[in-house]
Structures are given as structure tokens and as C-alpha cells.
N, C-alpha and C positions, 0 to 999 in steps of 0.2 A: 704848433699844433701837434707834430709827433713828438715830441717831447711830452707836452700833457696825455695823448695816447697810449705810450709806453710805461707813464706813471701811475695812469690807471690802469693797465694791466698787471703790471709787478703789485698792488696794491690787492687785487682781485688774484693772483696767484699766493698772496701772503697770505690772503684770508683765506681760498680753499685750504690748505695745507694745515691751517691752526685746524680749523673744523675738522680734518679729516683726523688729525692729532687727540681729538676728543672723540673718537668714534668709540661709542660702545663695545667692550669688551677687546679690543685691541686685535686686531685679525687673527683668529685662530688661536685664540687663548681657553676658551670654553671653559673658565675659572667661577663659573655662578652656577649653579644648581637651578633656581630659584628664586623672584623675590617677587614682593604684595607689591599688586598696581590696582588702582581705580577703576571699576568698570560700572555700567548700570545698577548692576545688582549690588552694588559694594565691594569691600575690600576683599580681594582675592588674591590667587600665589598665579603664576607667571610662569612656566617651567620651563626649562632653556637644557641642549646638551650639554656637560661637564665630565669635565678629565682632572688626573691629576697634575700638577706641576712636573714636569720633568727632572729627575734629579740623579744623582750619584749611586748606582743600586749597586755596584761592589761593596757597599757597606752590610748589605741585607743577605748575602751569598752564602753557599755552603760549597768549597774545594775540596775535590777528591783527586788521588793521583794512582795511575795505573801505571806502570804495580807499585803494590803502597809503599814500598823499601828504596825505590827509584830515589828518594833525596839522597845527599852523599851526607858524611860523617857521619854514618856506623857501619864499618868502622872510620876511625879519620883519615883523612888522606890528606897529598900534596897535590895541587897543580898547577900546572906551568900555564905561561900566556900565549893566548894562539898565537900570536905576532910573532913571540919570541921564544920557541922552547928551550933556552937557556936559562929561563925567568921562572925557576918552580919555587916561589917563596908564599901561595897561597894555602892557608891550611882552610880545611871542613872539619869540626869536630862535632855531632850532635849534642854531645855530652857538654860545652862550653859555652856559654852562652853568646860571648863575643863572636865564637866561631861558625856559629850552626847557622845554616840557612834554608830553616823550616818554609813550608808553601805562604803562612803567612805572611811572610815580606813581601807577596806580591803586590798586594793589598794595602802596606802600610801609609803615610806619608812619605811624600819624597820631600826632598831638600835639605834632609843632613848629608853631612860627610864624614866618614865616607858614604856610599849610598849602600842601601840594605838590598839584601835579592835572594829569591830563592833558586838554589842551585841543583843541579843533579848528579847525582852518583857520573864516573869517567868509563870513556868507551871501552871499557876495560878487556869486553867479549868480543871486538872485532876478529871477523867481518861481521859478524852475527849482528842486524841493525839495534841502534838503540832507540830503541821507542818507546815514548809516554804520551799521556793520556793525559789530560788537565782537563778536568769538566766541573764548571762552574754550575750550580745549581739553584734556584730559587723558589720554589716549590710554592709557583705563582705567575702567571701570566705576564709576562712582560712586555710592553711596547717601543721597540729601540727609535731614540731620535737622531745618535748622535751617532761619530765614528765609533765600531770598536779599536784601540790604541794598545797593543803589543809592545813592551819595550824590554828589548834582549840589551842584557850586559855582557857577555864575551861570544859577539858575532848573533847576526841574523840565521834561522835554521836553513838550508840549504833545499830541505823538502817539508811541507808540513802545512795541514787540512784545517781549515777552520768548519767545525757543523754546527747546526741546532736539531734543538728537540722541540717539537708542540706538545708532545704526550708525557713531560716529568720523567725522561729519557730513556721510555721502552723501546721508539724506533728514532733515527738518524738522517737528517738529510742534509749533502754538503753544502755550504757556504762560499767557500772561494777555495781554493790552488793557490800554496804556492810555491816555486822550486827556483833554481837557478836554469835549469831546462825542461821546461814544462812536457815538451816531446817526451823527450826520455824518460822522465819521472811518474807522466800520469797518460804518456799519448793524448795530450794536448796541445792544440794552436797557442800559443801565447796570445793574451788579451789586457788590456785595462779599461780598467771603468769608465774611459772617455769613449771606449768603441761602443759602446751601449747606446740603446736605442730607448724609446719609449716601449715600443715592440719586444725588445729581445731585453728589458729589465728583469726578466728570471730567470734570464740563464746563467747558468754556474761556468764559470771562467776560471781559467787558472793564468794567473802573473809572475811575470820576472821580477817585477820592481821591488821589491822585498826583500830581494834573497842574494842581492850582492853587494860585497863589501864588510870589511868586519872590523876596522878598524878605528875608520871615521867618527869622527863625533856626531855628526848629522847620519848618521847608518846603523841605528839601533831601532828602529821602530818598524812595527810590520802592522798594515791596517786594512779596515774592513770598513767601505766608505760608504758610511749612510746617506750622507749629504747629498755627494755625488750623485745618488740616484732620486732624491729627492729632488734635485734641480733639473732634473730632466722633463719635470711637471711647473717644480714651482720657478724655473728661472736661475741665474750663476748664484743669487743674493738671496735666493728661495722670497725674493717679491712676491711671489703671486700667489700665496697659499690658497688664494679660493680654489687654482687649479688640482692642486694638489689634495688638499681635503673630498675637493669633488671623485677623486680618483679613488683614494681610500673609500669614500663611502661606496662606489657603488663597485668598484672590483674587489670580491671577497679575494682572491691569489694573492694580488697585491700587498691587499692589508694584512695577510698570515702572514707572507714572507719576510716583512718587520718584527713579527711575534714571535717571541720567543717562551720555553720555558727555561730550558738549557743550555750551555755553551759548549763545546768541548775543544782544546783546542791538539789534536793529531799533530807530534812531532815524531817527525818520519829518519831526518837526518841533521848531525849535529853541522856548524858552519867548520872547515877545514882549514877555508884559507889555498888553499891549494890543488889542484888536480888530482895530486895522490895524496895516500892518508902516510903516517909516518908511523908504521906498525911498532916502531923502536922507542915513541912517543905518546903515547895514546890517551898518558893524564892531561894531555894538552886540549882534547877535545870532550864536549859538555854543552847543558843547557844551562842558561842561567839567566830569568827574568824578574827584572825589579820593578814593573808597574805594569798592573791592568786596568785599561778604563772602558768603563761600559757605564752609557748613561740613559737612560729611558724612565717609562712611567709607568706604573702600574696601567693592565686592561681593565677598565671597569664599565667595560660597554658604553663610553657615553652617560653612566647612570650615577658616577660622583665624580665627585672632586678631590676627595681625601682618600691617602692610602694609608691605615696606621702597619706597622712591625710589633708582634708583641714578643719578641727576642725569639719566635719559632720559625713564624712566618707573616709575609705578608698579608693584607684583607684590604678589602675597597669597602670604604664608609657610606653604604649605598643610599640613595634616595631616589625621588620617583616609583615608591612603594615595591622597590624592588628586593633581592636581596641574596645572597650566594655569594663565594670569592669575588666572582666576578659579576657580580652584579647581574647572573644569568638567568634567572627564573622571580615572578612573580611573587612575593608574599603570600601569605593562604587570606583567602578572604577578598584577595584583588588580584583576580585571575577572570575580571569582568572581559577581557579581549587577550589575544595570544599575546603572549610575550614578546618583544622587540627591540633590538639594539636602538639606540639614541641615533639620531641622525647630524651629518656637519653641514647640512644641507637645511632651508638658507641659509647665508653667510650672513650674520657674522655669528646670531645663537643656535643656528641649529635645531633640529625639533626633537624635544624630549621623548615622545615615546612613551606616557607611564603607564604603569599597569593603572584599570581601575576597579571600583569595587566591583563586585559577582553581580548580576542585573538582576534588579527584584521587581515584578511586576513586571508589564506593558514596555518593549523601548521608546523608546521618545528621540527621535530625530529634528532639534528642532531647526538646524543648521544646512538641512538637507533641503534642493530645492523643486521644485516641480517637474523638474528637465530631467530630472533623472541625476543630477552631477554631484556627488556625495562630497564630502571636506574631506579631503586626503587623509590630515592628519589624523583627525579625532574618528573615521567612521570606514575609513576604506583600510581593513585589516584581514593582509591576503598572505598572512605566514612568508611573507618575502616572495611572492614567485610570481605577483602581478604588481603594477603602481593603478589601475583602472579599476572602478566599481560604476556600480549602476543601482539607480536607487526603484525600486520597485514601492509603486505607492499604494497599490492593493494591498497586500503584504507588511508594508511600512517595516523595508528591512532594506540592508543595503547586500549586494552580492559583489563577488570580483568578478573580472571579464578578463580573458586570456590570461587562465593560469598557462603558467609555464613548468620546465622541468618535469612532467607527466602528472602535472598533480591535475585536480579538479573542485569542484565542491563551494561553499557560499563562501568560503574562505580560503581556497586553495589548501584544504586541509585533507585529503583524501587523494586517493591515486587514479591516475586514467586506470581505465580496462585493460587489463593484461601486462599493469604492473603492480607492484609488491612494495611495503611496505618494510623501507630498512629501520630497525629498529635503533640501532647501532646509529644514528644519524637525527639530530635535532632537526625539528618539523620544520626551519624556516633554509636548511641544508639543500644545495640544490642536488644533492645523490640521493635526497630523502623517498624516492620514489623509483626502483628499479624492475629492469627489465624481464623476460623471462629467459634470457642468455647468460643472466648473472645470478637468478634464485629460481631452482628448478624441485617440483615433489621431489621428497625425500618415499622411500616406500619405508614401510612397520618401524617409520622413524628412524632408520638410518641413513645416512646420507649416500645414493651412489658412489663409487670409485669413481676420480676422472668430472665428479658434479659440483658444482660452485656453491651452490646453497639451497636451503631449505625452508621448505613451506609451511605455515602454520595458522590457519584463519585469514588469510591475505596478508600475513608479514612476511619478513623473510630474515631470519633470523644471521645475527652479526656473526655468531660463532660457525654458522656453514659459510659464511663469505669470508673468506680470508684476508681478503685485498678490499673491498667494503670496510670489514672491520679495522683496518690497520687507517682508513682515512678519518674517523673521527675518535676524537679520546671522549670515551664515555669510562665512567667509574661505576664500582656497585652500587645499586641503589639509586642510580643519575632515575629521573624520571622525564618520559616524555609528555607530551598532552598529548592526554587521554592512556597513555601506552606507560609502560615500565620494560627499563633496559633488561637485557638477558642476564646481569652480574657480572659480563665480562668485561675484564681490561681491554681495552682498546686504545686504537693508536690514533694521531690524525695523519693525513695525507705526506707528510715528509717522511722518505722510508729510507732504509740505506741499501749500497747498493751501486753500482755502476752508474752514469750519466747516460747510457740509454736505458738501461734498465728504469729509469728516472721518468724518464720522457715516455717510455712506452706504458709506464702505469698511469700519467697524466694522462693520458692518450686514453687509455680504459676505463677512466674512471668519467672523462666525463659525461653530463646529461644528456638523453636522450633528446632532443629539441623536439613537442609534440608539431606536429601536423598541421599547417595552416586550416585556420578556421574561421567565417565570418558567423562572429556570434550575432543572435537577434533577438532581442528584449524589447517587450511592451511594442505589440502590436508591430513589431517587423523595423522597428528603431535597429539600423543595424549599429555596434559600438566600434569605436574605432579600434583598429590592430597596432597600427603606427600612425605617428603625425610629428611633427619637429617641435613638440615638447617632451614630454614625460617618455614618449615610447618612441625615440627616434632608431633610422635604421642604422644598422653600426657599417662600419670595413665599409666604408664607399656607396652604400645598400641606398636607393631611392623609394622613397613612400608613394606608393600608388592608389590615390583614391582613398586613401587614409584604409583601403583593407588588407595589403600586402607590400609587403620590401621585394625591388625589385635588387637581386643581390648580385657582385661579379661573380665571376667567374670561379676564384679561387674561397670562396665561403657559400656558405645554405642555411637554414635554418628562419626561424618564423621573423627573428632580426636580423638575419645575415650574421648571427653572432657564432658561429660551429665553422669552422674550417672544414671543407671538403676534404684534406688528407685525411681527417682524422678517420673515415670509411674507410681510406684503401691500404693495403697493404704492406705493413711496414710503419704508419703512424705518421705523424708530423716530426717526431722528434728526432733530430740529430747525433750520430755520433758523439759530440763531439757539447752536446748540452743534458746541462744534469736535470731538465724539465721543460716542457713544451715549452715556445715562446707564448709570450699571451697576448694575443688581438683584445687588445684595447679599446672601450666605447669611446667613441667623441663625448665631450663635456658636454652637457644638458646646456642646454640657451639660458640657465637658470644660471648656468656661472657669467655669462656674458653681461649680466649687470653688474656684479662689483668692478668691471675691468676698468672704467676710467680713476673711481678714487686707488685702485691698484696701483695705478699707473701714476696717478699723484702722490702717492705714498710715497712711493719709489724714490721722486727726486725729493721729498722731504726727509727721509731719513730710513734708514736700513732696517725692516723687519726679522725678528727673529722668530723661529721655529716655539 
């Protein structure tokens, strides 16, 4: 009898596992745009979130090197082996071709022999540091999924800063440390990316692990671990990507500090080998890197699939009547609702998002129900700063309910009272609506001495906020709905700069949280604030009556989402962190449904990213 129970069981586990094997779209692949299904009305399209394939974007790159005469061989030189300065029989000549070791080797294929690499000029000006600048450029939004991978051929650097850029590299913000003594190098703690938390995954660390040893065969690589911090969400095997997708989607921090546009990688000090340098020696010491890997995918909001190269630059082959590099603004003509990233949210296709046409005539709701409770997808469009609508049937229109961020309005497209309109910041941006501590009258159009910004019809223009302007990259000519940017270059939020300096601009920048409020529609229907779906309380926060979060101690705000420090003096950020840590939402109950086939996956076979 247990024998036949155990048979049926193993039988009943072989068959979950095939089924789960067939599951549409393979977890977190979002490789379909679109396709025609069968409904009442006939054959129709289906629209679903889509990205591109992940792939090898060092191919697509543009290397710059600071300062540009930094390669060695012009003129040629000899140098010796750190291990052994007795051993000077290497030559650099640029003029050679056997000999030169242009930046292009970084890039090339590995696996001849000998190996190719590109080299740099010898410490020739000691003590005076020798430092370069290697910044990888792609002039294109990139989404990183994989390690960056560093690979030094004579010794790991001893000091040396990994940044990015969001803004096509007008401002800077670090990436990681690394030194052989992180104190003395940068007055850092030493850390590695197993100290990380869910909590404190943006903070900028500096490591030892990189930076010793120079000889070893296994002691040439210096990394930047994507994974790692992926798995902090999705598990050691990143099983669980619903968790993870669900994080990207709703923590805008999180998903920039994967994006990239820039790389640059700060070499501060060459490897030694030794405590002291050997002033009598000095062609012995040098940079020289034979493989970069950086792998990601183009950003294309969720709105394609395909990224083509036309040997300039990148472009996302957009669809969902979208259209821009990145897929970030409406087509003319289907600008019927605001613009909107695609969502990963359900698991496993995600919700499209598309724009559609301009509304002609009368709207038509016909999906809307008498209770007031609008279809998320297709009708409750609140510029990102509520997930709640309410359907008013007088009217026959649908409204948002607790805008957030200080906006207000039938679409959370306007500002509360007594803030201002950044222009510098795309409408669904939660800085899109600022205070009057950060945009203050300018008088006969200049701006006060010692004044943050300036007023102009209720905006508040980017070029008087300084610190505003530097947190979103807008271009000339970007437009907003309804608005047009000032023509200035702007930055986004990663800035350079010290690691408090980091943390105390986090700290300033972020949203005002408006004011509890129990809104009331249709005849004194009060709408809910919180409840343990869509609008749950965050940091520990209890839902009261479904009209307020009751929040601890060390948080405030309308979800308990705003830390208390961030009021008092001094900030939340640390010494000793290159950016606030980020209090994390709890995962929506929405992710709580894929968890068993997750969980069956897992022992069926290992998902990938």
C-alpha cells in the first residue's frame, strides 16, 4: 500500500514539473511583445511586457582613456616583471604591431597565445600617482544583468574605483572600492557583498578581495557582482524571480542602480608586489588589462524586444505604439492616456502598458463597474503616484484616489498647493512636484543669492535648482506632457562626490510624503488608503480601517514609506555610505501566487536570469 502511495506521488511530482516546464514564457524571459488570441469580438493582439535578450554589450562600446597618451609605446619602452625585476625583456612599441598594446585588446577575443592586452605607459613620475581613467561608453541606456569582470595581466591595482553614469557621463556616481586597505585608501570599513542586506543593497562599499596578490594564476580578476545582489531577492540560484522582478518593478532606486549609461573604471595605484615601491625600478610597475566583460540589455521600458546597433549607436525596436531610444514617450496620434513603463507584474507576461489612440468623442468605459472599481490596467492612469481609481458614474470618467508625491488631479498630473512644478523631471518622476524650500520667486527674473530655484507660472524651473536639475537627465527639446523642458542638460540622480556627500543628497532629494487623507467619493464612499493588496503598509506599518498605516517608530509617512531621520539633522546617511540605504516595500500578495510552481521549478531544474 505504500509502495503504491509513493508511486503515485513520484508520478504526480513528474507530472507537475513537466507542466511547470511548459509554462508560458519561461519565468522572467518577457521575449513576446504581442500575439493574436481569440476573443468575442474576433481575432485580436494580446500585448504582454518585453525586453531584450541579454547579451555581450562590449561589442557595442565606445573606450576613452584619461589622459589619452597614458598607453605605453610612444615612445617604446622595456619592462620588467613585477615578480622579478631582473626579467626586463618585454618591449611596448606603438609603431609595431606585434608590440603595441592599443585599448582595443581589451575587448578582443581571448584564447590565443600569447594573450593580447592593453598596457599603460610605466610609473615613470613616481611618487606623483599614476592614474587613468578607462570609461566605457554606449550612448544608450543599459540594463546590467551580469558580473562586471575585470581581468589585470601584470598584478591586480592596489587602489582603484569602479562608477557609473545615467546621464551619458556629465555626472558620476561610485560603484564599489577597491584597495588592498580600504581605511587608508578611501577611510573605509572593508566590506563584501555577502555583508549586504536586502536593506543596505545601495550602499557603496569598498573591498579587499580584489586587490591582493599578483602573481597567482587565479588573482587576475577584479569584479563587480550583479548576481550577488540579485540573489538577495531572487535566492543563491536566483529561483525565484517573481521576487525579484517584483522589486525592480516597484523600487524605482533599485532598478537605476542596475542602469547604466557609462562605465568608468578610476585606477588610482599600480599592484607593487611589495610595501615599498623600488624607486631604482620603476619600468617594473604598470597597468595592463586583457579582458572586459560587461553583459546586459538594452532599456527599453518593457516596450520591445529587439535592440538593433547601426555601427553609431544603440536603438530599441519599440512597440506598444511607443517610440524614443528607449521606448519613452508615446507616438503622436496615441497619446490617448499618459505614458507608462511596461510592468513585470503579473508574473509571468507582465502588463504592457501601451499608449493609445487620442480619444474622439464620448469615453466609453465598458469594463468599469457600478461599485466604482476601475480595471487597473486599461483605466486607472495616475502618472505613477497612485495604483487606486474610482469610477464616478455621473461623470462616466474614472479619477485616481491618493495621489502621492504632492501631486493631485484626475490623474495625479498636477501639483498639491504650495508646490511647484519641476520641469526638469518626467511627470510619472516622484521629484516631479516640489516644495517651496526648493523653488522659491525669483524677483525681475533673477534668482536671489543663497535661492534654490525659480518660479514661473507654478513651475519651477531645472536651471535655478541645481541639485533638482542634476537628478534627471533631460536633453534639449525632451518634452513633457503638456510642459517643454528648459533646453538644459541635465543630470540624473548619481552625482560625484564623497559618500556622504552621496547620502546627504539622497537625503534631500527625496519626496515630500503628502498628509494623510481620507478621501470621499460618491455620496461619502470613503476609498481605501491601505489594505494588504495593492496599497499595503511598508517597514512593519499596520493597516487601520483600511484609512491609515499605523507606522513604528523609526518611519512616517502616508505608507510608513519616509524614514524619520530623514527630518532630522544630519540625514540617514552614513559616513561611511555612498547613498541612503533604501527601506524596501514588502512584496505585494501578488507575488505570493507564483511561489509554489517557484518552488517546483527549483527542484526541476535551475532557472536562469
Amino acid at each position: 500500500m505504500r509502495l503504491h502511495v509513493l508511486l503515485t506521488l513520484q508520478a504526480a511530482w513528474a507530472g507537475m514539473c513537466h507542466a511547470i516546464q511548459n509554462y508560458p514564457a519561461a519565468w522572467g524571459h518577457y521575449d513576446v511583445c504581442k500575439s493574436q488570441v481569440y476573443t468575442e469580438e474576433g481575432l485580436t493582439w494580446d500585448y504582454m511586457a518585453c525586453q531584450p535578450e541579454a547579451a555581450d554589450m562590449t561589442k557595442f562600446l565606445k573606450v576613452t582613456l584619461d589622459p589619452p597618451n597614458i598607453t605605453c609605446g610612444d615612445p617604446p619602452e622595456t619592462y620588467c616583471a613585477l615578480e622579478n625585476p631582473y626579467m626586463c625583456n618585454n618591449e611596448c612599441d606603438a609603431g609595431t604591431e606585434e608590440l603595441a598594446h592599443p585599448p582595443e585588446l581589451m575587448f578582443d577575443f581571448e584564447g590565443r597565445n600569447p594573450t593580447t592586452f592593453w598596457q599603460s605607459s610605466s610609473w615613470k613620475k613616481y611618487p606623483k600617482p599614476l592614474l587613468v581613467n578607462i570609461t566605457l561608453s554606449w550612448n544608450k541606456t543599459v540594463e546590467l544583468t551580469d558580473d562586471i569582470v575585470i581581468t589585470f595581466e601584470s598584478g591586480r591595482p592596489e587602489q582603484m574605483v569602479l562608477e557609473k553614469s545615467l546621464d551619458y557621463g556629465r555626472t558620476w556616481q561610485p560603484y564599489q572600492f577597491y584597495a588592498t586597505d580600504c581605511l587608508d585608501a578611501f577611510t573605509m570599513e572593508p566590506k563584501t557583498v555577502q555583508d549586504l542586506t536586502q536593506q543596505t543593497l545601495l550602499d557603496i562599499i569598498c573591498t579587499e578581495d580584489y586587490s591582493r596578490g599578483y602573481v597567482w594564476k587565479y588573482d587576475k580578476t577584479v569584479r563587480f557582482e550583479i548576481k550577488d545582489r540579485f540573489a538577495l531577492f531572487a535566492g543563491p540560484r536566483l529561483h525565484n524571480l517573481a521576487s525579484l522582478y517584483g522589486q525592480l518593478d516597484t523600487t524605482k532606486n533599485l532598478r537605476d542602480f542596475f542602469t547604466i549609461t557609462d562605465l568608468r573604471i578610476k585606477l588610482h595605484r599600480p599592484a607593487t608586489g611589495a610595501t615599498m615601491v623600488d624607486e631604482n625600478n620603476l619600468s617594473r610597475y604598470f597597468y595592463a588589462i586583457s579582458d572586459i566583460k560587461v553583459h546586459g540589455r538594452c532599456k527599453c521600458n518593457l516596450h520591445a524586444n529587439s535592440c538593433v546597433f547601426d555601427k553609431v549607436k544603440l536603438s530599441c525596436e519599440c512597440e506598444h505604439n511607443t517610440t524614443g531610444p528607449d521606448c519613452g514617450r508615446c507616438k503622436k496620434n496615441y497619446q490617448g492616456r499618459v505614458w507608462s513603463a511596461g510592468s513585470y507584474l503579473p508574473i509571468p507576461k507582465g502588463t504592457a502598458n501601451i499608449c493609445i489612440p487620442n480619444n474622439v468623442g464620448p469615453v466609453i468605459r465598458p469594463n468599469v463597474s457600478s461599485l466604482g472599481v476601475a480595471n487597473r490596467n486599461q483605466d486607472c492612469e495616475c502618472s505613477g503616484h497612485s495604483n487606486r481609481c474610482s469610477y464616478i458614474e455621473l461623470l462616466n470618467t474614472v479619477i485616481c484616489v491618493s495621489c502621492k508625491h504632492n501631486t493631485r488631479g484626475q490623474h495625479c498630473h498636477l501639483c498639491k498647493l504650495g508646490y511647484y512644478r519641476n520641469v526638469s523631471a518626467e511627470l510619472d518622476d516622484e521629484n516631479v512636484c516640489v516644495g517651496p524650500a526648493l523653488c522659491v520667486p525669483s524677483v525681475r527674473g533673477t534668482r536671489k543669492p543663497g535661492r534654490p530655484g525659480a518660479l514661473s507660472g507654478g513651475r519651477c524651473h531645472a536651471s535655478a535648482l541645481p541639485e533638482l536639475s542634476k537628478a534627471h537627465g533631460r536633453g534639449s527639446g525632451d518634452k513633457l506632457q503638456g510642459t517643454q523642458s528648459d533646453g538644459k542638460s541635465m543630470a540624473k540622480h548619481w552625482v560625484s562626490g564623497t559618500a556622504s556627500e552621496a547620502a546627504a543628497r539622497s537625503t534631500r532629494l527625496s519626496p515630500t510624503v503628502p498628509p494623510h487623507h481620507a478621501w470621499r467619493i460618491n455620496a461619502g464612499r470613503e476609498s481605501r488608503v491601505c489594505d494588504n493588496e495593492l496599497m499595503r503598509c511598508q517597514n512593519g506599518g499596520v493597516c487601520h480601517n483600511n484609512l491609515r498605516c499605523h507606522c513604528p517608530a523609526a518611519f512616517s509617512g502616508l505608507l510608513c514609506e519616509k524614514p524619520r531621520c530623514e527630518s532630522e539633522a544630519g540625514g540617514c546617511g552614513g559616513p561611511g555610505s555612498g547613498q541612503a540605504s533604501l527601506p524596501l516595500p514588502p512584496a505585494p500578495l501578488l507575488l505570493l501566487l507564483p511561489l509554489a510552481p517557484a518552488l517546483l521549478r527549483e527542484a526541476c531544474w535551475p532557472t536562469t536570469l
